[in-house]
TIVO-51188 format. One record per atom (N, C-alpha, C, O, CB): residue number from 0; residue in three letters; chain; atom name; x, y, z. Coordinates in steps of 0.05 Angstrom, whole numbers. Glycine has a CB too. Layout:
! residues N
site n:NUM, res:Ala, chain:A, atom:CA, u:X, v:Y, w:Z
...
This chain:
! residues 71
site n:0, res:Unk, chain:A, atom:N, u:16, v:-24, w:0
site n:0, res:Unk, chain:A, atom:CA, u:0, v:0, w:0
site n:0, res:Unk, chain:A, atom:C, u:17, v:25, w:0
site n:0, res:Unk, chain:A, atom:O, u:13, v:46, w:-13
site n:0, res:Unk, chain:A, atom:CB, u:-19, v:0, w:24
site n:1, res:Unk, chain:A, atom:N, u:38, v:20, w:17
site n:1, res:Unk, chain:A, atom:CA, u:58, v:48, w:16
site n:1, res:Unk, chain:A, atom:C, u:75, v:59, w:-12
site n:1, res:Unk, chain:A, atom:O, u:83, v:82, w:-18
site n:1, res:Unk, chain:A, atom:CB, u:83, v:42, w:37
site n:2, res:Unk, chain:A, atom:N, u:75, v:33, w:-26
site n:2, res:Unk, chain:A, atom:CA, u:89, v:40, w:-52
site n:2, res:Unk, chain:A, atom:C, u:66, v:50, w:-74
site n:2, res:Unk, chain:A, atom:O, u:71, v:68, w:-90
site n:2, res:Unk, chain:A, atom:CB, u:107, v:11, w:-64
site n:3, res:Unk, chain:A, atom:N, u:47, v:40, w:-72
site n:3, res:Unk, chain:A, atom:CA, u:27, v:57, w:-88
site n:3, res:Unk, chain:A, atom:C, u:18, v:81, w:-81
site n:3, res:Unk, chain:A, atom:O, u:16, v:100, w:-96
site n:3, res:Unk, chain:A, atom:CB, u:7, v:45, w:-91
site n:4, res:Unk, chain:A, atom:N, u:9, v:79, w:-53
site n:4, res:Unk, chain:A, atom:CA, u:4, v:115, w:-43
site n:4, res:Unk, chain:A, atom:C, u:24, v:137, w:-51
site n:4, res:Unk, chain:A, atom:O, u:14, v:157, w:-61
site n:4, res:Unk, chain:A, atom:CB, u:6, v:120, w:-9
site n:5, res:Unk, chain:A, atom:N, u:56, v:137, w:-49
site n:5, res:Unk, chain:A, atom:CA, u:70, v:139, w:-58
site n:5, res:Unk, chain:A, atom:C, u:77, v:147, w:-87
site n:5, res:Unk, chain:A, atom:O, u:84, v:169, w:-93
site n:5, res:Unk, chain:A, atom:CB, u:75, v:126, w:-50
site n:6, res:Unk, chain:A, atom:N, u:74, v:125, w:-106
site n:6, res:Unk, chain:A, atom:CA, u:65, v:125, w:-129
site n:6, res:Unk, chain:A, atom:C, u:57, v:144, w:-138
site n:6, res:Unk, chain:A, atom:O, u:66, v:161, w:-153
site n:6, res:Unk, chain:A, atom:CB, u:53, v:112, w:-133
site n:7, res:Unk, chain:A, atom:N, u:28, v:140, w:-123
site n:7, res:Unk, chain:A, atom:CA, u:11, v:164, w:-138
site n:7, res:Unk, chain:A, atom:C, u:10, v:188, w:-128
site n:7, res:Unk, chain:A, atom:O, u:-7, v:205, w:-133
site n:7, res:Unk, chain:A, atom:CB, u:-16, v:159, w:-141
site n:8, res:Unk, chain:A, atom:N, u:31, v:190, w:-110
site n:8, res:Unk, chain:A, atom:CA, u:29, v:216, w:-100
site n:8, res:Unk, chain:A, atom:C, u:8, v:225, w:-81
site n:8, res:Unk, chain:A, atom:O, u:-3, v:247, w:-80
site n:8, res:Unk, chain:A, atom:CB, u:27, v:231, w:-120
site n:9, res:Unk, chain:A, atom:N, u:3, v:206, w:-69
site n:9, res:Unk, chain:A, atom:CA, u:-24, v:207, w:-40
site n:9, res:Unk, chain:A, atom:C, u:-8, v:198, w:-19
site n:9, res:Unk, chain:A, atom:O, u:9, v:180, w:-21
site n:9, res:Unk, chain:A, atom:CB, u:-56, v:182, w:-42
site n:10, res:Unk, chain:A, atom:N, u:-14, v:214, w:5
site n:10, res:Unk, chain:A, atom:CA, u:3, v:201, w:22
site n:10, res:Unk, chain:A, atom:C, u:-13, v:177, w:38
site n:10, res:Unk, chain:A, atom:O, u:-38, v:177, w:40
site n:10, res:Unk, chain:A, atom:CB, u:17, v:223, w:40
site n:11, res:Unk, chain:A, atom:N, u:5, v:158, w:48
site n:11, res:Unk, chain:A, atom:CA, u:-19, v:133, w:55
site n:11, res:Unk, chain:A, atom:C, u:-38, v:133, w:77
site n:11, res:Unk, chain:A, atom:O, u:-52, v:115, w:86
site n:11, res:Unk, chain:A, atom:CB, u:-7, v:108, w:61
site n:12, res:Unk, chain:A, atom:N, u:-36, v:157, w:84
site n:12, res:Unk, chain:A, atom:CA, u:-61, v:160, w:98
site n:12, res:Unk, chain:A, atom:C, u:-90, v:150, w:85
site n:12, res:Unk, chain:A, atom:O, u:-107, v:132, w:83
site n:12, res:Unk, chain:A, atom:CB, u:-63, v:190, w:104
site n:13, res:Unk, chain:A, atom:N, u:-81, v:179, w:75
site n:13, res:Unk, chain:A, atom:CA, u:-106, v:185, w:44
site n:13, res:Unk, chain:A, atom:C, u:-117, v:159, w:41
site n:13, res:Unk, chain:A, atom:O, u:-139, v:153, w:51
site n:13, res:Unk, chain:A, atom:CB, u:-89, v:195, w:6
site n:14, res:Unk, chain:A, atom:N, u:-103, v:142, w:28
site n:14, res:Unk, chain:A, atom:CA, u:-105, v:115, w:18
site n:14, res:Unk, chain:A, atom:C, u:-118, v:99, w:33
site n:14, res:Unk, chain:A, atom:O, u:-138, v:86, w:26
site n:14, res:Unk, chain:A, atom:CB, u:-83, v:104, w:13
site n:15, res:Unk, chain:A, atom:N, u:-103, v:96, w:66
site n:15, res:Unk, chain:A, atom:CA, u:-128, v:82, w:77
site n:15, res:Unk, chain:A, atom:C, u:-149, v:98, w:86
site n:15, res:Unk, chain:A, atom:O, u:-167, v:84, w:95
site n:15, res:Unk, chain:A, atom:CB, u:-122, v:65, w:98
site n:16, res:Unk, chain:A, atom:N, u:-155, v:122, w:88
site n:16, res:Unk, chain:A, atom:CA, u:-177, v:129, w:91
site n:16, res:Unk, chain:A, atom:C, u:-198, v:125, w:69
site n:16, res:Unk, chain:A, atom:O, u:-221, v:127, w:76
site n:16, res:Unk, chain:A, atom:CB, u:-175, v:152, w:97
site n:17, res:Unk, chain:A, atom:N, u:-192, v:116, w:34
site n:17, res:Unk, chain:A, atom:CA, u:-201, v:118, w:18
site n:17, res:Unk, chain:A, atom:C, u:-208, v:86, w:19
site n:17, res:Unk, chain:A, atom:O, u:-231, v:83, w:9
site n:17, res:Unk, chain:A, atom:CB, u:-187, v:132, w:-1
site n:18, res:Unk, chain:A, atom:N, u:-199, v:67, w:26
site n:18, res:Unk, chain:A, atom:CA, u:-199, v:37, w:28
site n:18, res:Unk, chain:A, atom:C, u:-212, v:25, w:43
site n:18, res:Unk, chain:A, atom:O, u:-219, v:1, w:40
site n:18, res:Unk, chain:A, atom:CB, u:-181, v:28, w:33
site n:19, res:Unk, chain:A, atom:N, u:-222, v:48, w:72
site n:19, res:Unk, chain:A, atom:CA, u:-239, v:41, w:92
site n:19, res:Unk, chain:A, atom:C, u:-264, v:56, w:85
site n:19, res:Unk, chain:A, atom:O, u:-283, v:49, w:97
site n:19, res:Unk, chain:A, atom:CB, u:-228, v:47, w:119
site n:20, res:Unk, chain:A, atom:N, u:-266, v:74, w:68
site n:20, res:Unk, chain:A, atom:CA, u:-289, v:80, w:71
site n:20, res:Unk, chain:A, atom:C, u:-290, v:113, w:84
site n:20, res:Unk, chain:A, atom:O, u:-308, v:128, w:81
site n:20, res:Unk, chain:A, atom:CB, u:-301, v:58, w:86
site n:21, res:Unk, chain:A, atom:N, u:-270, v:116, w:94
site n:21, res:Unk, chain:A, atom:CA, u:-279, v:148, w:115
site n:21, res:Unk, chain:A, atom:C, u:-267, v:172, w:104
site n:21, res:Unk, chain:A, atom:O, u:-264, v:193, w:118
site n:21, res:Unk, chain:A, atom:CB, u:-264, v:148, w:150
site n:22, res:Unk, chain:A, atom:N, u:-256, v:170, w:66
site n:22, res:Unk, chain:A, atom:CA, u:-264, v:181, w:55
site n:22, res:Unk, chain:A, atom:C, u:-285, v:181, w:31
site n:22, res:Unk, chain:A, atom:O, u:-274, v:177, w:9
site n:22, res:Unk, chain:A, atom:CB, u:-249, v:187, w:55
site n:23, res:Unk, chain:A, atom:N, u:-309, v:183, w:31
site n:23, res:Unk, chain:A, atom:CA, u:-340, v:177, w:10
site n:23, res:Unk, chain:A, atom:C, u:-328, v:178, w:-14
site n:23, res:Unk, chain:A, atom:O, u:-327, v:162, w:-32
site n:23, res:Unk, chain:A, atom:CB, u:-368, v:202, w:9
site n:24, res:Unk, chain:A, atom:N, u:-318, v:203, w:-11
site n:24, res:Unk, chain:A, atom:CA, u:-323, v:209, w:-41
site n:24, res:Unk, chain:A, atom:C, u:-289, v:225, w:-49
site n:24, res:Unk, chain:A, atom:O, u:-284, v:242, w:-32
site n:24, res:Unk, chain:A, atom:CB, u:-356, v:235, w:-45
site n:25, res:Unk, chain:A, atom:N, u:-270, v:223, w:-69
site n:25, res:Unk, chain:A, atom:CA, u:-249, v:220, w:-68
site n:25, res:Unk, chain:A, atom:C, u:-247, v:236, w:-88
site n:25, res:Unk, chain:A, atom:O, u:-257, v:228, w:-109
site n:25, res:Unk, chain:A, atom:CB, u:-240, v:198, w:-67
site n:26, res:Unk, chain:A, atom:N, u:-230, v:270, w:-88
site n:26, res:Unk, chain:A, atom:CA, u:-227, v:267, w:-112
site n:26, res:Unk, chain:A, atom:C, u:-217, v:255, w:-130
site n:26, res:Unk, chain:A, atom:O, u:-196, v:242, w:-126
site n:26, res:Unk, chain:A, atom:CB, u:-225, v:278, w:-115
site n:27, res:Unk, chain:A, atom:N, u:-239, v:260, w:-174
site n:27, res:Unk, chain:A, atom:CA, u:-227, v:256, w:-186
site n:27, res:Unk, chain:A, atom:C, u:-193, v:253, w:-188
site n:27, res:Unk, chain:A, atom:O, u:-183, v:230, w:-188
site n:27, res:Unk, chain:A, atom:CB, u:-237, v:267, w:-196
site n:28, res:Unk, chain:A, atom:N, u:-182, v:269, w:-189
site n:28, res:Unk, chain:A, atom:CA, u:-147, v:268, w:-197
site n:28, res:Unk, chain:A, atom:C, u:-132, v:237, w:-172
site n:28, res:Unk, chain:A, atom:O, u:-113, v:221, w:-174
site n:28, res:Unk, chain:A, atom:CB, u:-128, v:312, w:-185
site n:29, res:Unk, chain:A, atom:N, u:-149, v:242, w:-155
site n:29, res:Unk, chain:A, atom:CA, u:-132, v:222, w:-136
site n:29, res:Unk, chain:A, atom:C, u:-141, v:196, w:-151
site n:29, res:Unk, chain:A, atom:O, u:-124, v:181, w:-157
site n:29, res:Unk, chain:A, atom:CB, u:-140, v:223, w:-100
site n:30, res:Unk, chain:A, atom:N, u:-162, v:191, w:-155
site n:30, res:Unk, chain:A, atom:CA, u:-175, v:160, w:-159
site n:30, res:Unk, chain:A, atom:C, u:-159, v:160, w:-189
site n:30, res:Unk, chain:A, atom:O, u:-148, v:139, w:-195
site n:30, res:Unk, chain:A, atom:CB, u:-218, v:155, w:-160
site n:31, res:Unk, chain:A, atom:N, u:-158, v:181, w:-207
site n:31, res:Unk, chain:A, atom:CA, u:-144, v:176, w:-232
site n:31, res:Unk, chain:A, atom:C, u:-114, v:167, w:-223
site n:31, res:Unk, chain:A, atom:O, u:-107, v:144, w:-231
site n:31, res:Unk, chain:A, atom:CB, u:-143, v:204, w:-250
site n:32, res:Unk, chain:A, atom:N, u:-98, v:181, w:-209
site n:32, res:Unk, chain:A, atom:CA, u:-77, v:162, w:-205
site n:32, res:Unk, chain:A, atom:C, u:-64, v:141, w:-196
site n:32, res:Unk, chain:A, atom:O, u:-43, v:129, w:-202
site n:32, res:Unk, chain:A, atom:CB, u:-69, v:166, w:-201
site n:33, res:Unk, chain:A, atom:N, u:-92, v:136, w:-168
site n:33, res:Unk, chain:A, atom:CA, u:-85, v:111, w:-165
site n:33, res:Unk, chain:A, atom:C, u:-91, v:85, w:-178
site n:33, res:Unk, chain:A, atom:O, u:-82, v:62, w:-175
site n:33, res:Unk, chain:A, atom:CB, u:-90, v:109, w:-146
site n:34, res:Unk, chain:A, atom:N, u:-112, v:97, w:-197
site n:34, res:Unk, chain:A, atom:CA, u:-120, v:75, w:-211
site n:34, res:Unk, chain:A, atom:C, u:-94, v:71, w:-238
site n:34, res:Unk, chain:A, atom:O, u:-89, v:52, w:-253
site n:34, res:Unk, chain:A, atom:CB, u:-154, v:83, w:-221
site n:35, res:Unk, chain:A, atom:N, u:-83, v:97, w:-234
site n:35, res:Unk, chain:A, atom:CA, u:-59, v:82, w:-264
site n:35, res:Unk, chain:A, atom:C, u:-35, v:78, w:-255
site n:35, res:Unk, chain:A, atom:O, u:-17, v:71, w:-270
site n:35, res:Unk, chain:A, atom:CB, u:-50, v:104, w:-294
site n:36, res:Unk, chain:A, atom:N, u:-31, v:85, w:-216
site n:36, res:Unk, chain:A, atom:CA, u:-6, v:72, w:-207
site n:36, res:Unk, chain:A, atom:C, u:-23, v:26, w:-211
site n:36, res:Unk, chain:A, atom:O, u:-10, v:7, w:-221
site n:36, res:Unk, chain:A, atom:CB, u:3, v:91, w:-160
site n:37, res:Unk, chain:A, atom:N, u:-42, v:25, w:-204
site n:37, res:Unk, chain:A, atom:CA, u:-57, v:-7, w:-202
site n:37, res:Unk, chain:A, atom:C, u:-51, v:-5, w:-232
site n:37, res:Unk, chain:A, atom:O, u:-27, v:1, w:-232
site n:37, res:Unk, chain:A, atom:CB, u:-97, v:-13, w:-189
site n:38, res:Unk, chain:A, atom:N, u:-55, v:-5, w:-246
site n:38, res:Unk, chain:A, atom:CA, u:-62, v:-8, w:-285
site n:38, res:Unk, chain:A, atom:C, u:-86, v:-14, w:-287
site n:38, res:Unk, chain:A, atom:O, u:-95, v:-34, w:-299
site n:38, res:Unk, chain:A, atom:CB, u:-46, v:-33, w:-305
site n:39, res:Unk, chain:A, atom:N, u:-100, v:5, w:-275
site n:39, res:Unk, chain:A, atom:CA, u:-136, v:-3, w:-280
site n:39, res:Unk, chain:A, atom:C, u:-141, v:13, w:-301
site n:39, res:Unk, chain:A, atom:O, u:-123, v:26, w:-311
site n:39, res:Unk, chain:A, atom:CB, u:-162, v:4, w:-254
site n:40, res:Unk, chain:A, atom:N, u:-163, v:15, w:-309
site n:40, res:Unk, chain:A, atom:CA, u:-175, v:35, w:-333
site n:40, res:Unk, chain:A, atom:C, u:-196, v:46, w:-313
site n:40, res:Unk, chain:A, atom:O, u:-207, v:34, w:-296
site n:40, res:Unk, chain:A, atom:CB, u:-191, v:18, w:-364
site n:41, res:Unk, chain:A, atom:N, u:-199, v:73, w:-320
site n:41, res:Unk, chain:A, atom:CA, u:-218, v:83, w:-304
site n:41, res:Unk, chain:A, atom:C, u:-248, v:75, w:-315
site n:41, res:Unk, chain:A, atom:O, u:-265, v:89, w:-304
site n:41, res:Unk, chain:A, atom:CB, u:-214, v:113, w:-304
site n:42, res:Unk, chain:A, atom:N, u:-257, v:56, w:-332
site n:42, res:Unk, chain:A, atom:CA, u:-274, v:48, w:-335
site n:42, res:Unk, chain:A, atom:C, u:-273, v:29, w:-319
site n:42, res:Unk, chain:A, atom:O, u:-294, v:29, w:-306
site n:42, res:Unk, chain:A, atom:CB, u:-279, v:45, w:-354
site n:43, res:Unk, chain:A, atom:N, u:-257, v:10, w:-313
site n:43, res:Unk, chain:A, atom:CA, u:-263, v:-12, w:-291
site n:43, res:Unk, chain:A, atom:C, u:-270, v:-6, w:-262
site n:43, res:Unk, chain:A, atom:O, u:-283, v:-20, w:-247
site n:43, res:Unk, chain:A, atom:CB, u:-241, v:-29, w:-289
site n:44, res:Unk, chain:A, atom:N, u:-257, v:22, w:-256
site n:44, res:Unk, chain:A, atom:CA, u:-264, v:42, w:-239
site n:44, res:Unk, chain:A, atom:C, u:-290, v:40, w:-236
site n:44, res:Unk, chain:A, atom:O, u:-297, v:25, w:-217
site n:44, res:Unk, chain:A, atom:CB, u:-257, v:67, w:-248
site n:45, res:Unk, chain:A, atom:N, u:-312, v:53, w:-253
site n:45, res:Unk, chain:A, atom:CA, u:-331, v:57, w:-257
site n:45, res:Unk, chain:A, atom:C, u:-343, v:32, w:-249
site n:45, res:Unk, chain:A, atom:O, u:-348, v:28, w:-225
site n:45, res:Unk, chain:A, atom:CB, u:-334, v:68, w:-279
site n:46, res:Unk, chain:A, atom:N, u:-347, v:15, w:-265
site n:46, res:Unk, chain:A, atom:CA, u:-356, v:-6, w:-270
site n:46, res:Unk, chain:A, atom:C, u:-366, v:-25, w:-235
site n:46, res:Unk, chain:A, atom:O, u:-387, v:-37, w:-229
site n:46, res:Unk, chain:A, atom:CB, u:-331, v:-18, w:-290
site n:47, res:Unk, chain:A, atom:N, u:-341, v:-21, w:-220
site n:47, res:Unk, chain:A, atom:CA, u:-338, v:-33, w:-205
site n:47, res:Unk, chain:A, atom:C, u:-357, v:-20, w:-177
site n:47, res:Unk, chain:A, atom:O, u:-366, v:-36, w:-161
site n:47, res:Unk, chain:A, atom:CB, u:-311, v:-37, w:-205
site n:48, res:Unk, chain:A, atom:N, u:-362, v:13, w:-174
site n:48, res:Unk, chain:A, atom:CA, u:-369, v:23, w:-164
site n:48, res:Unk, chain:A, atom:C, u:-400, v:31, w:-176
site n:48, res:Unk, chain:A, atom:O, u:-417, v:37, w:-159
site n:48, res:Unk, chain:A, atom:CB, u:-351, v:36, w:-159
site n:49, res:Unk, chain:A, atom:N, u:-405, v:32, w:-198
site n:49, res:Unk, chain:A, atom:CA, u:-425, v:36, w:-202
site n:49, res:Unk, chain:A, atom:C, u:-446, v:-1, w:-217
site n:49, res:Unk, chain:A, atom:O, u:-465, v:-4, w:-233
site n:49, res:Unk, chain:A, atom:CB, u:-418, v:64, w:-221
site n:50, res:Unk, chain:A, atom:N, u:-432, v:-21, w:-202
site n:50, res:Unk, chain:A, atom:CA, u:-449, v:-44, w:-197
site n:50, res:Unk, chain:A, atom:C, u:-434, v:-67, w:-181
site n:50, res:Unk, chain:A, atom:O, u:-423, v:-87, w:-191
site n:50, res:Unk, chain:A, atom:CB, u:-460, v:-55, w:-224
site n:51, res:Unk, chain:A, atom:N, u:-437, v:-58, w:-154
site n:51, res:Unk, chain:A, atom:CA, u:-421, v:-69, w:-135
site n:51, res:Unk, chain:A, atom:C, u:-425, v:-103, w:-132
site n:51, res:Unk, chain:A, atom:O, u:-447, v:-114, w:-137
site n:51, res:Unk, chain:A, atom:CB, u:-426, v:-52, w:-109
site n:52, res:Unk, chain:A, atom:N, u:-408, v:-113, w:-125
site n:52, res:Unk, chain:A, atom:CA, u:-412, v:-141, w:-116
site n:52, res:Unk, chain:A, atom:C, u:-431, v:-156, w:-125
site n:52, res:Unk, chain:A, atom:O, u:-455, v:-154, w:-118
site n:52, res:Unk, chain:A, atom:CB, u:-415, v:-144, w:-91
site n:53, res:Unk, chain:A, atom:N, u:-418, v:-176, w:-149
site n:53, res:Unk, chain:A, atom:CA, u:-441, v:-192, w:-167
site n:53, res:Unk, chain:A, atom:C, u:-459, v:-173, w:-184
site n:53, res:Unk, chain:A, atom:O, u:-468, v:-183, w:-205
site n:53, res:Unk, chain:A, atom:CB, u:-462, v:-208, w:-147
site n:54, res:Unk, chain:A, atom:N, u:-467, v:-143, w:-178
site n:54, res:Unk, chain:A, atom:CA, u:-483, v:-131, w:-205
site n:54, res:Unk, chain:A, atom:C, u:-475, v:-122, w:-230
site n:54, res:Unk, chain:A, atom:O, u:-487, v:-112, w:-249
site n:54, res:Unk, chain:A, atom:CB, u:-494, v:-111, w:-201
site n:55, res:Unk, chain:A, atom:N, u:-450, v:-129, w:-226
site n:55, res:Unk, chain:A, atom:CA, u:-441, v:-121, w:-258
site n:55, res:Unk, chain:A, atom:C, u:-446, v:-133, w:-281
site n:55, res:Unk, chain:A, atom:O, u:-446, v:-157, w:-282
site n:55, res:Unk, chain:A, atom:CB, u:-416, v:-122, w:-262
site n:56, res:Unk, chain:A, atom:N, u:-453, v:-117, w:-301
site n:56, res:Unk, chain:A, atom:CA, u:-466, v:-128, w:-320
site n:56, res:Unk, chain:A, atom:C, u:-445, v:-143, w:-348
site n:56, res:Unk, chain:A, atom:O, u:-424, v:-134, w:-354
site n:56, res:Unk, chain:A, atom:CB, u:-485, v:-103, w:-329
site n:57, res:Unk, chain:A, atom:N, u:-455, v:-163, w:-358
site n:57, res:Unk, chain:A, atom:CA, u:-441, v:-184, w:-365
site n:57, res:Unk, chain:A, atom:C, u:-418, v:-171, w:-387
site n:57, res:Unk, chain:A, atom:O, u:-398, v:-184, w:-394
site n:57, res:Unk, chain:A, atom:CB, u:-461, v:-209, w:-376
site n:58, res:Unk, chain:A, atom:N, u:-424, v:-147, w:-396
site n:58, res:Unk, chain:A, atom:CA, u:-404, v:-125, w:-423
site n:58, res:Unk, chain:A, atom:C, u:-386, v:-116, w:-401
site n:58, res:Unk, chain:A, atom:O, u:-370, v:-98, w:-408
site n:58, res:Unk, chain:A, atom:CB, u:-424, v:-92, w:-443
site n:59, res:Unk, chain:A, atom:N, u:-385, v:-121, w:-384
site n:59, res:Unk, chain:A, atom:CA, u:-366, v:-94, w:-358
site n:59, res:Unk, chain:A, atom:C, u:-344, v:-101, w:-361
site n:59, res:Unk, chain:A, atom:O, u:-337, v:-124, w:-364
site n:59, res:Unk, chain:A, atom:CB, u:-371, v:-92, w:-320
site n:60, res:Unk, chain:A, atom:N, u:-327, v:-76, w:-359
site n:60, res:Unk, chain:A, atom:CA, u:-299, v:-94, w:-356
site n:60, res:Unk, chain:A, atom:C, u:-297, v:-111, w:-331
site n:60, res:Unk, chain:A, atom:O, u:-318, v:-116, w:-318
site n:60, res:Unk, chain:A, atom:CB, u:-272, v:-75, w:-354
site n:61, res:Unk, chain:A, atom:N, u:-270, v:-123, w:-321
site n:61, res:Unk, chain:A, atom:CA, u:-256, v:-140, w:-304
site n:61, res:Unk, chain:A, atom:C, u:-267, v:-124, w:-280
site n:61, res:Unk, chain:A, atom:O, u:-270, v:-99, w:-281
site n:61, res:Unk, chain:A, atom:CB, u:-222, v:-143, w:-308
site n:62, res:Unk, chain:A, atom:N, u:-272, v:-138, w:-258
site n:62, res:Unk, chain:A, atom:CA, u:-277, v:-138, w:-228
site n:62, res:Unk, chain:A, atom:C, u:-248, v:-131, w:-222
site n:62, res:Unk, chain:A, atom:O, u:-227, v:-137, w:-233
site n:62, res:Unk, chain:A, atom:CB, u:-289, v:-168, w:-212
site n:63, res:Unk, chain:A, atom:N, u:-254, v:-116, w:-200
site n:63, res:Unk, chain:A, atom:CA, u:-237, v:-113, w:-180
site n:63, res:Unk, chain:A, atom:C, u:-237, v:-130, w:-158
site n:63, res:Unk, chain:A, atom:O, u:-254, v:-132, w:-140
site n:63, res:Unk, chain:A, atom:CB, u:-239, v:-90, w:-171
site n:64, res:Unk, chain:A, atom:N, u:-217, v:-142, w:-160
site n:64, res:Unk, chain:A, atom:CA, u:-208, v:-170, w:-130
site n:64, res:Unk, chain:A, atom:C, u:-200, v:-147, w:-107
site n:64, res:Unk, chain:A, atom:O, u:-190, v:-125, w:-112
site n:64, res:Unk, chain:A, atom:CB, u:-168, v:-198, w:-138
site n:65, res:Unk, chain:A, atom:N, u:-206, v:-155, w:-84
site n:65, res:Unk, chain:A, atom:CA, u:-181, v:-144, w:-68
site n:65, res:Unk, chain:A, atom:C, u:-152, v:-159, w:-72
site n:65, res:Unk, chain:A, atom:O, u:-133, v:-145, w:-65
site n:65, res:Unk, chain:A, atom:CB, u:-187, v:-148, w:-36
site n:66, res:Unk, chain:A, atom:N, u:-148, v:-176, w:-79
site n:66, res:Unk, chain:A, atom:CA, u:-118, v:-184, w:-90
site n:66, res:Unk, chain:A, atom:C, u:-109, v:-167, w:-105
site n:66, res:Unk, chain:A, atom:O, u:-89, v:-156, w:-97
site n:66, res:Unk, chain:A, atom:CB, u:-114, v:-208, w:-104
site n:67, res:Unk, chain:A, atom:N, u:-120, v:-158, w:-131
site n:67, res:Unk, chain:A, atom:CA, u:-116, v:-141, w:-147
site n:67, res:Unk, chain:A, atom:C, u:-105, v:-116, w:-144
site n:67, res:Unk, chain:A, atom:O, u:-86, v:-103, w:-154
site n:67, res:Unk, chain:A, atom:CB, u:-133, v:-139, w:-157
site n:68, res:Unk, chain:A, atom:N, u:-124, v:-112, w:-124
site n:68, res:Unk, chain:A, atom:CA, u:-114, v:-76, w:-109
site n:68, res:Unk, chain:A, atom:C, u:-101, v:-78, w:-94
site n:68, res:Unk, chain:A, atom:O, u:-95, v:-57, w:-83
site n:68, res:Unk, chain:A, atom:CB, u:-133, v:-55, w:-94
site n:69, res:Unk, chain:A, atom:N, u:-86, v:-106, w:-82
site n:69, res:Unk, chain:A, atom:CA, u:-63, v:-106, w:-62
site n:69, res:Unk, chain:A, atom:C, u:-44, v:-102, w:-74
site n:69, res:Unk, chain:A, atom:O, u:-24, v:-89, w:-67
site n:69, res:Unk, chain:A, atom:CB, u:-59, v:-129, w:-46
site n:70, res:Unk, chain:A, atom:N, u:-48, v:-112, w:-96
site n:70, res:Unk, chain:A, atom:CA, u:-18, v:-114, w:-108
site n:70, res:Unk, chain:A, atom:C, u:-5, v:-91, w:-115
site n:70, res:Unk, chain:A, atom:O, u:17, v:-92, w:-125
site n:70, res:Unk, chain:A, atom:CB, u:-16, v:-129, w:-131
């Protein structure tokens, strides 16, 4: 987690506040970088948050694992 907060230029606070939840709502620019320090597409971004757990619809991109975002 420290090498990606880092990464993206968030310090890891940020990060776990963003991971737990006790920040809602994140800005844009932050979620853009951490999503291209991970190599996500900000559509999978989307995707994942806007049809959480099992609702994603069968065109969506790739799920987000928590393995995935550990890494």
């Amino acid at each position: 987690m420290l090498e990606v907060a880092l990464e993206a230029q968030v310090s890891p606070e940020t990060l776990r506040k963003i991971e737990t939840g006790r920040i809602a709502t994140p800005a844009f620019p932050t979620i853009a970088a951490i999503a291209g320090v991970l190599g996500l597409s900000l559509d999978a971004v989307w995707a994942e948050i806007s049809h959480p757990a099992g609702g994603a619809r069968p065109d969506a991109p790739e799920r987000l694992s928590p393995e995935r975002l550990a890494s």
